[in-house]
N, C-alpha and C positions, 0 to 999 in steps of 0.2 A: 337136593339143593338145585334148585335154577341156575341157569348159567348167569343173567344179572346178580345174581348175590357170589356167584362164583369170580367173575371177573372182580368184580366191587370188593373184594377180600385180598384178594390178589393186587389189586392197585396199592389196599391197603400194606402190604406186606411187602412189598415189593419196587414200589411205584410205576416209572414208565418202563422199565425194563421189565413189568411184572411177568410175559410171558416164557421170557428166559428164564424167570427167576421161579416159578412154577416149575416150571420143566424140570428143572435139577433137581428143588427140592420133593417133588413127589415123584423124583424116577420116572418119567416118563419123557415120549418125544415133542418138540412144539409143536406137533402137525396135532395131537391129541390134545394138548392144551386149546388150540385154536378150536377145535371142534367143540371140546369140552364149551367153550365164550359164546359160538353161535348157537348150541345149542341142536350142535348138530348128531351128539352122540350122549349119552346120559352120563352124569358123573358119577361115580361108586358110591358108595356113602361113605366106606373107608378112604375115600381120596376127600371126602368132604371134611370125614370127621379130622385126617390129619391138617388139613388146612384151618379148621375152629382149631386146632391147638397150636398152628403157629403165628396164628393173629391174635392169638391170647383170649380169645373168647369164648373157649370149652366146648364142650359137646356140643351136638346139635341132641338137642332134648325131643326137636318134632314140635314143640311150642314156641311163636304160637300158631293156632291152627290158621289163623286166615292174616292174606300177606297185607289186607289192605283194611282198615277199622273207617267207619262214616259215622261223624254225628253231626247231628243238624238238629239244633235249636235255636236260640236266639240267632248264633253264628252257625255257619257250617264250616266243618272242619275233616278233613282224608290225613288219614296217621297212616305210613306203612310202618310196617312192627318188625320186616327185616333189613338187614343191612342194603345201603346205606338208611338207618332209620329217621323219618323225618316228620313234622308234624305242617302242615298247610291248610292256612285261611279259602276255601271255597266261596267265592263273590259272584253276584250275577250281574253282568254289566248290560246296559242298552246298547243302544247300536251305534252310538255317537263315543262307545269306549269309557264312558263315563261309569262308576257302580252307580246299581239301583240305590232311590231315595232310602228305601228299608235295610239299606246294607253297611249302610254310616254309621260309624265312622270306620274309615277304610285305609291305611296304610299300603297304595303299591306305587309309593315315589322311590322310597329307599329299599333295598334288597333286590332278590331275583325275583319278579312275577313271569308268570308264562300263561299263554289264554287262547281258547280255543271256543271258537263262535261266542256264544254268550256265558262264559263261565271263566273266570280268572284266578288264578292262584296267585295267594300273593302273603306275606305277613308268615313265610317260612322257617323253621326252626329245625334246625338239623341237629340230630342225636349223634349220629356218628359224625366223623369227617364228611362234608358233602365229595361226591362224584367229582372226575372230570366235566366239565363244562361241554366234553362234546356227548356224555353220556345225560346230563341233564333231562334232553328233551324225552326223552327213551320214559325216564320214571314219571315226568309229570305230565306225558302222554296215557300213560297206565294210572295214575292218581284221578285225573280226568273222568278217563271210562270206569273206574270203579267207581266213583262219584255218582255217573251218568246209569252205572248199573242200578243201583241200589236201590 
C-alpha cells in the first residue's frame, strides 16, 4: 500500500481526526501513523489489509497492477484504478489557456480543472469520495506525469 492510498482510506474512515483515529484502531502510535502518511516508513500489508476491512473495501487482492490507466483516442483520458478512484478528461491547451481547435468540445467552466504547462485536466469523475482539496494537487500532479510518461 502507498502511503497516498494509506492516508486516503483513513480520511475515509475517519475523517479529519483520521490520524488519532488510525492510531487506535490499528494499535499503533501517531508518530508511526505519521510516518506510515509521508511515506517515510512502509506499511505492513497486515496494517493494510486491517484497514481494506474497516473501510469496507476487502482485501487488498494486489489488483489492479498499474495505479495509473492512459487512453487516448478521439479524447484522452488518465483513470487512477486506486483509491481515491477517479477518471479525468486530458486536454491540450495553447498558450492563451484556451483548449486546442482538435479538443472541442471541452467542459472546464464547471468542476475542478487543474493544468500544468500545456496539458489540463478537466471533465472529472470521481469513483470514490474525492480527497481533501489540499490533497487534490498531490494526485493530479501524479495523473499528469503518468499522462506525460506514457
Amino acid at each position: 500500500m502507498k502511503s497516498r492510498e494509506f492516508v486516503s482510506l483513513c480520511k475515509e474512515a475517519w475523517g479529519e481526526r483520521w490520524r488519532e483515529g488510525a492510531a487506535g484502531a490499528l494499535s499503533v502510535n501517531s508518530i508511526t501513523v505519521s510516518r506510515w502518511a509521508k511515506g517515510a516508513l512502509q506499511i505492513p500489508s497486515g496494517v493494510a489489509q486491517e484497514l481494506y476491512k474497516i473501510v469496507g473495501t476487502g482485501s487488498d487482492s494486489g489488483f489492479p497492477r498499474d495505479e495509473w490507466l492512459i487512453h487516448e483516442a478521439e479524447r484522452a483520458y488518465v483513470i487512477h484504478t486506486v483509491r481515491p478512484r477517479f477518471i479525468a478528461r486530458v486536454v491540450e491547451i495553447e498558450e492563451t489557456g484556451e483548449p486546442r481547435q482538435s479538443e472541442e468540445p471541452v467542459d472546464f467552466w464547471s468542476g475542478v480543472t487543474f493544468g500544468i504547462g500545456d496539458l489540463l485536466l478537466c471533465e472529472i469523475a470521481w469513483i470514490d469520495p474525492a480527497p481533501a482539496l489540499d490533497d487534490l494537487e498531490l494526485f493530479f500532479n501524479d495523473a499528469i506525469e503518468a499522462f506525460r510518461a506514457e
